[in-house]
C-alpha positions, -999 to +999 in steps of 0.1 A: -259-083+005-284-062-007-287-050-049-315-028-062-340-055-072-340-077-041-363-074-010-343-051+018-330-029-001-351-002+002-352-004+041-316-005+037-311+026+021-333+042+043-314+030+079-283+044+059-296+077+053-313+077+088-276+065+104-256+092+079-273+122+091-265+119+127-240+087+133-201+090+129-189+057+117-196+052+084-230+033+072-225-006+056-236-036+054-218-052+087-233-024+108-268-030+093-267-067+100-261-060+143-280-034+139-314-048+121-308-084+113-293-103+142-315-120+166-324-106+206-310-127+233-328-126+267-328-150+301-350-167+314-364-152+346-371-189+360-341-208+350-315-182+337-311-196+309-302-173+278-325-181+246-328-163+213-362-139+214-385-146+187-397-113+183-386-087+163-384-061+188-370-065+224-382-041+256-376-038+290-409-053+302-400-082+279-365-084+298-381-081+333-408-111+330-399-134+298-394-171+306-389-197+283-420-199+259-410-232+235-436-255+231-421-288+250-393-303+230-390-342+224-358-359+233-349-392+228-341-415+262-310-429+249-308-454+278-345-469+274-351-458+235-386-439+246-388-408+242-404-379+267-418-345+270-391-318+286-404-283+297-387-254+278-367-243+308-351-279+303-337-273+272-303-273+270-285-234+267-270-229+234-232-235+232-227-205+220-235-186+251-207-200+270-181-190+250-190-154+250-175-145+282-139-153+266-111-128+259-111-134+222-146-133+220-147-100+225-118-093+205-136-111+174-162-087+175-163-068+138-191-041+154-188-022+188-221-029+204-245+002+203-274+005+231-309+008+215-339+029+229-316+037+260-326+063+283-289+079+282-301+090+240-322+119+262-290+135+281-261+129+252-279+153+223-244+170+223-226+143+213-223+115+182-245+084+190-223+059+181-191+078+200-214+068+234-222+039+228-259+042+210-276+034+182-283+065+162-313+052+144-329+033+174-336+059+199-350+087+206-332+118+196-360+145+197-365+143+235-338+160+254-338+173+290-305+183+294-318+216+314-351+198+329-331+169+351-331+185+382-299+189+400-283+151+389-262+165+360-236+137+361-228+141+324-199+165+309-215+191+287-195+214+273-210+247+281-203+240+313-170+224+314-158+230+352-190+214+373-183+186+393-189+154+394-191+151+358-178+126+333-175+127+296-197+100+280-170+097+253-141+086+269-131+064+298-115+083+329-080+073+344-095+056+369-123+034+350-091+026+326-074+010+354-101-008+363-113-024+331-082-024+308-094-048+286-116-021+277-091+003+268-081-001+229-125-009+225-140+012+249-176+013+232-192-016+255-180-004+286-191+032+276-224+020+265-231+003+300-217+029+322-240+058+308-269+035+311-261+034+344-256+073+348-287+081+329-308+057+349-298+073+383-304+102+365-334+099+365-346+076+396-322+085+419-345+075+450-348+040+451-313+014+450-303+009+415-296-032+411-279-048+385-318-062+372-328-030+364-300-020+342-303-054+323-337-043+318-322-012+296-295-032+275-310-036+246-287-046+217-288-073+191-265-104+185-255-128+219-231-092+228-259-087+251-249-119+273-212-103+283-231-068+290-257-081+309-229-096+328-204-065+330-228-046+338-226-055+376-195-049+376-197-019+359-225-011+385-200-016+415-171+007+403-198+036+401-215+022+434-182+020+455-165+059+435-203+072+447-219+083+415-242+061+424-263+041+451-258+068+474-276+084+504-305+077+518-317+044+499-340+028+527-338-009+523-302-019+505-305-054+483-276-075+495-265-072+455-235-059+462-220-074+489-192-106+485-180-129+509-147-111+521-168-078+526-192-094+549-162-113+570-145-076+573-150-050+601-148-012+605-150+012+631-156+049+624-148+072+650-171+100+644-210+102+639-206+137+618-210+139+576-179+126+570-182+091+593-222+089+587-213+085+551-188+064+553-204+038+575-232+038+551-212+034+520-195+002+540-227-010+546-242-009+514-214-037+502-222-060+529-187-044+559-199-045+593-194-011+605-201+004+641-195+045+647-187+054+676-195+096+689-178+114+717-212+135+723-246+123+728-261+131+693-252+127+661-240+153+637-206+169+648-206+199+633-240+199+617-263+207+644-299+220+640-320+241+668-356+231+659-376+246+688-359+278+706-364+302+677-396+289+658-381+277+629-347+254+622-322+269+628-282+254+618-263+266+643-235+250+621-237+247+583-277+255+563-266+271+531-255+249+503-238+266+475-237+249+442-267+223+439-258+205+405-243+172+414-242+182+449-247+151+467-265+170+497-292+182+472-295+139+460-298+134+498-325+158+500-342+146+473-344+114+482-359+124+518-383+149+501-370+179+519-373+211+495-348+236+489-357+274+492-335+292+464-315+318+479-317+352+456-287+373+443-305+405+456-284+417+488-290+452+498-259+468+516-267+493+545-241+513+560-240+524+599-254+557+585-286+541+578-278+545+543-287+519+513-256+515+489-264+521+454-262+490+434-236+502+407-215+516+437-207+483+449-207+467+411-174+490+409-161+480+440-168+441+441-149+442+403-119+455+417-121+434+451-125+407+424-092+419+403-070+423+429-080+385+438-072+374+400-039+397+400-026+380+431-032+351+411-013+356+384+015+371+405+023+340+423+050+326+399+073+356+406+065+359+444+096+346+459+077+339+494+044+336+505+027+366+524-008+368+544-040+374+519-039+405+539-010+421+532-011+411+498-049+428+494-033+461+505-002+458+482-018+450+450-051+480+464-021+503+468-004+497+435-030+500+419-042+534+434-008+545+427-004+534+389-041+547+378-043+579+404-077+567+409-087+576+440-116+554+466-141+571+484-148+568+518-177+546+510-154+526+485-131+521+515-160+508+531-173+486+505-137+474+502-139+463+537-171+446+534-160+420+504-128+413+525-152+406+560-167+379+532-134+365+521-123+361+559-161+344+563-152+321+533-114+318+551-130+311+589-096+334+599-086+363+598-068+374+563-037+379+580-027+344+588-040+329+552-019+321+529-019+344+497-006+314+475-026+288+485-062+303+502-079+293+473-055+262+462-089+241+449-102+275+425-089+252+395-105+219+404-141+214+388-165+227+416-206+220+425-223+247+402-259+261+398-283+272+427-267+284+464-297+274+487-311+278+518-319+241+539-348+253+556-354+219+576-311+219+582-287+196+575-295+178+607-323+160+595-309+144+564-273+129+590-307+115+611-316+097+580-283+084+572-279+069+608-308+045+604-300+008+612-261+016+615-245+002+649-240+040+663-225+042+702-225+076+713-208+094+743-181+071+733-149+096+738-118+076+722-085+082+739-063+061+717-060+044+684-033+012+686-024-002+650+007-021+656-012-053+656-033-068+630-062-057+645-068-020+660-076-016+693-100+021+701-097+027+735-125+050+753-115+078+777-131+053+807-115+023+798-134+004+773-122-012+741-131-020+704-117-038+681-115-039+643-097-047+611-098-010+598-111+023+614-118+054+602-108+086+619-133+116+611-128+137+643-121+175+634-086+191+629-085+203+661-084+175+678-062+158+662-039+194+667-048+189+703-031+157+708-059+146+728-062+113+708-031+090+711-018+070+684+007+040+688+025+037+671+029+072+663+011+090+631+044+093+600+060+125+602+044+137+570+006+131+588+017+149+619+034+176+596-001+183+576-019+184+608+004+210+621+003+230+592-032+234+584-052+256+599-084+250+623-107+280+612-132+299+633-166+313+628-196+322+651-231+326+644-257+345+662-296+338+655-318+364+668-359+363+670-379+391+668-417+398+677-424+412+640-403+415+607-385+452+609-362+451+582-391+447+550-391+483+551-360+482+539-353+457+524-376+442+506-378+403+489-344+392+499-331+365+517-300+384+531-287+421+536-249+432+542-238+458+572-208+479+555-182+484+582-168+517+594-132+504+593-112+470+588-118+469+623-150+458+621-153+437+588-158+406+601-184+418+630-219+409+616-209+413+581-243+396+567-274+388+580-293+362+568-336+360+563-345+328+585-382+337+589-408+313+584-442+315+579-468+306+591-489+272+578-524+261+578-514+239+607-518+269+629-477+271+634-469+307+641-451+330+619-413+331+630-391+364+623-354+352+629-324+371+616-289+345+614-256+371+615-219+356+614-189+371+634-153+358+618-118+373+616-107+388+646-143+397+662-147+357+660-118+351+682-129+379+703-163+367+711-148+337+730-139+358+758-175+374+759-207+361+773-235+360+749-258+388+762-224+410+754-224+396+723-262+398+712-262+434+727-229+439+702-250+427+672-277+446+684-259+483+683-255+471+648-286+466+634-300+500+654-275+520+632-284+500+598-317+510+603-329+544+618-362+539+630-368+523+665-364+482+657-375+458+686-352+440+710-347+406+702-372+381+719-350+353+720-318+346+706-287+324+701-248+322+705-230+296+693-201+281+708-175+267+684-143+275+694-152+266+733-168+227+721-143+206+740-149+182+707-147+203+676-127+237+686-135+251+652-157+254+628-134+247+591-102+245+582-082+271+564-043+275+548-020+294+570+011+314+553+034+294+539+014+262+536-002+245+503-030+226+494-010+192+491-015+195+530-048+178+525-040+154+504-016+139+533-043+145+558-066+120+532-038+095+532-046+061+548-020+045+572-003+011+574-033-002+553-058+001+590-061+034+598-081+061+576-089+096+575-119+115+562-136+150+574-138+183+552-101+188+561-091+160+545-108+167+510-087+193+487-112+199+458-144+203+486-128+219+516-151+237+546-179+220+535-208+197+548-203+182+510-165+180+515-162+160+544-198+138+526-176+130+502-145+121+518-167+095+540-173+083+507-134+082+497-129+062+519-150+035+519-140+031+482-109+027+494-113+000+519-134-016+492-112-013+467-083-030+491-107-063+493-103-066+455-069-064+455-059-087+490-049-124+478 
């Protein structure tokens, strides 16, 4: 096309050299021509009508407002022989257009389509341009923010190859595959569109992303742009519905998304905690009508926030999040504007002696807690049954004490003691009914990395957000679920009945252990055998408020400080205790000093039986010996109540001995097509956590979605 002499060729050469030094398909002529030469196509925002752009370079504020600019054409009136003046927007579309959306269309194409100035160029530095689906000499390679894009990492990098949530930009996933297969053997236009999409949420996570402004952001040459324009909504509804996405708290949802069969279905999701809250508002975004319905009379289930008694908020259920990157609890707070406060490393152990444990003290011990987790591990493949995480601590502590004639100090004992009280936190049981195969079956799965943080206005707040304008009815106590018909009936403990085509069930473990909700027909064996065989973990907390902060003397710009134990005994008695304290604010608001403790393992199960003066008084005796000067009785304070709340019984779930992780996926499974399951116990890779049971809302929703796209 181009020789030496003739006009071109020096622009020519220098796109080549420019594409050489940082594509990987090879420079020529073909790649030039859809790269440089071929025309911009771009519709009409009045009539919708695709036209070729008759500028040279095309932007996303030309996409958003261009409208058909010809100067009036003249056609001839066949039927009178005059002729007449048509407005550009009544010019016939190009033929061409139409026959884009074909099969072999697409298979004609000699060039995968390549994105130019796309604002996924900024987050894929680590990879070749033309491998994701961009130009390399049309965008903008210089400005990367791979570490400056807050916590919404959703692309694979491979310095960090086990965080969450994370998809490689070069490839499609199982899943995507299935869905687009005539994508499979090309994948470069589907890859192009879907880290557009990634990259734009990226980076305006806050407001619902529509299928408009992604158009806005294809910018490619040649009529290509047509079919993309028009995958990209679907493209935009597989991330929407698998929640990458249009997720959270999006105020106003554009009815974008919705189709006819979604808006004729109904769901009812029995539950008003994470779990069902997210759900119902995934379902709502695509147009299902949804109603939750709530045994108590709030919101929240497990997530519940004391905003007044203390001074500051105060989760008497979950309010640490650990692992912000991808997290979508840290999008949610984003998007309502709550900060974060960053919860330092620093955590000064004190032992009843009054005593501060050197650091590299506990450095030696924490590595060996730490080994004789990893050699249990590795020892699993020759164990021929499974013991308790207890017994199997001791064994492997013993042997090696025995092989190495080391010896533990007292304090090392100690210190032992105190990692385990942590592990049986982590657990919610005691380590001698966890399994030593399985208690940490999800280790392998890619988990939420980065900052562990502190939600100083509580989870409560952002499960308020996500209940706006959903049909919620609370101190609605269902007594049983009946499926045998096409519709399910829910049946309230006083009589009254709902009906719907699906329902979600999102109560907690224990309840459905209890057998105080009936299901007819009953659950399959397999269900009832994965509810019997998990376990419905316990954990208390105790918040206490003091008239001035005691502890600084001690311990000094930290957000927690760990009690050593005297024995196994009492490992799980007050094992941390957390920095609450807020202060005060220009708005004359007082300065709080509030300390957050945790009991688990066997003094967890013990506190049921005591009333909470014994129990404060208990925590009390503690903190006197971690600290020998006189310390000030607490001025208020706070027990909570898990394992006595008539509708959660527990506070997470845990694997007893001789049970595996595969128990939650049969917990997740849906039944007979109508009846679903979602909470943190029913989420293998996310388990005992606020984000676990989020995200299993959101499971299931794609799932009921999903099942609209594939009913005849």
């Amino acid at each position: 096309m181009y020789r030496s002499f003739k006009n071109g060729y020096e622009a020519y050469t220098q796109w080549k050299l420019d594409w050489s030094s940082i594509g990987k398909k090879e420079a020529n002529i073909k790649v030039y021509v859809s790269e440089m030469i071929m025309p911009f196509w771009v519709q009409c925002v009045s009539c919708s009508k695709w036209r070729e752009f008759p500028e040279k370079e095309l932007t996303p504020d030309n996409i958003k407002s261009w409208k058909c600019s010809s100067p009036a054409a003249i056609v001839t009136n066949k039927e009178k022989g005059k002729k007449k003046a048509v407005s550009p927007c009544g010019i016939p579309e190009d033929e061409r257009v139409s026959a884009v959306n074909s099969a072999k269309w697409l298979e004609s194409l000699t060039e995968p389509p390549l994105l130019q100035n796309c604002p996924a160029a900024q987050f894929l530095g680590s990879y070749f341009p033309d491998g994701v689906g961009l130009s390399p000499t049309s965008n903008t390679w210089g400005c990367r923010v791979e570490d400056s894009a807050g916590y919404v990492q959703l692309f694979y990098h491979p310095e960090n190859p086990h965080t969450a949530y994370n998809i490689r930009p070069d490839v499609m996933e199982p899943e995507e595959e299935e869905t687009f297969p005539e994508y499979i053997r090309q994948p470069m236009l589907y890859l192009a569109l879907r880290n557009v999409i990634l990259s734009l949420w990226t980076l305006k996570h806050k407001e619902f992303l529509t299928p408009d402004k992604c158009a806005q952001h294809i910018i490619v040459r040649g009529l290509i742009r047509v079919l993309m324009v028009t995958e990209a909504k679907r493209v935009l509804f597989f991330l929407t519905k698998k929640g990458f996405v249009n997720h959270g708290i999006l105020g106003d949802v554009p009815n974008v998304l919705s189709t006819p069969k979604a808006t004729r279905l109904s769901v009812i999701v029995i539950g008003a905690g994470a779990a069902g809250l997210a759900a119902a508002r995934h379902l709502a975004t695509f147009g299902i009508k949804v109603t939750v319905i709530e045994s108590r009379d709030r919101i929240g289930g497990r997530v519940w926030d004391d905003t007044h008694s203390l001074g500051c908020c105060v989760g008497t259920g979950a309010q640490i999040l650990n692992g912000c990157v991808n997290n979508p609890i840290s999008v949610l707070c984003e998007q309502a504007g709550l900060p974060m406060h960053h919860i330092t490393s620093k955590c000064d152990l004190l032992t009843e002696e009054g005593h501060c444990v050197d650091v590299s003290t506990d450095s030696k011990v924490e590595f060996h807690f730490n080994a004789l987790l990893d050699a249990i591990a590795e020892n699993r493949e020759e164990a021929s049954e499974d013991k308790s995480l207890e017994d199997k601590v001791q064994e492997m502590h013993s042997l090696f004490l025995e092989e190495t004639q080391v010896s533990f100090s007292e304090l090392e004992e100690k210190l032992l003691q105190f990692h385990l009280g942590n592990l049986e936190f982590s657990c919610a049981a005691p380590l001698s009914k966890v399994s030593s195969m399985s208690w940490d079956q999800n280790e392998e799965l890619p988990q939420f990395c980065g900052d562990h943080t502190l939600l100083q206005h509580g989870f409560g707040v952002l499960l308020d957000k996500l209940a706006e304008n959903l049909d919620t009815k609370l101190q609605y106590e269902v007594k049983e679920i009946n499926y045998k018909s096409k519709r399910v009936i829910i049946t309230s403990s006083d009589g009254r009945q709902l009906t719907a085509d699906k329902v979600i069930v999102t109560v907690p473990l224990f309840l459905l252990k209890s057998g105080k909700l009936k299901f007819i027909p009953a659950l399959p064996m397999r269900k009832q055998a994965a509810i019997s065989n998990l376990g419905a973990g316990l954990i208390e907390k105790v918040i206490l408020k003091f008239k001035y902060n005691f502890w600084e003397k001690v311990v000094q710009e930290a957000d927690f400080f760990g009690h050593v134990p005297q024995s196994h005994k009492g490992r799980g008695h007050c094992g941390l205790f957390y920095n609450l304290s807020k202060k005060g604010s220009e708005k004359g608001k007082k300065t709080s000093h509030v300390l957050m403790t945790v009991l688990c393992g066997e003094t967890a199960l013990q506190a049921q039986t005591m009333t909470d003066k014994e129990v404060v008084d208990s925590c009390m005796n503690i903190l006197r010996k971690l600290f020998t000067y006189k310390i000030p009785d607490p001025q208020a304070y706070l027990v909570t109540h898990w394992g006595k709340d008539p509708y959660s019984g527990m506070a997470y779930s845990y694997i007893p001995i001789g049970s595996t992780g595969e128990e939650y996926d049969h917990m997740a499974s849906e039944v007979d097509d109508k009846l679903y399951f979602a909470g943190e116990a029913t989420n293998r890779q996310f388990p005992q956590t606020v984000t676990g049971a989020y995200l299993s809302g959101i499971r299931e929703a794609d799932k009921i979605i999903s099942s609209l796209e594939t009913e005849t």
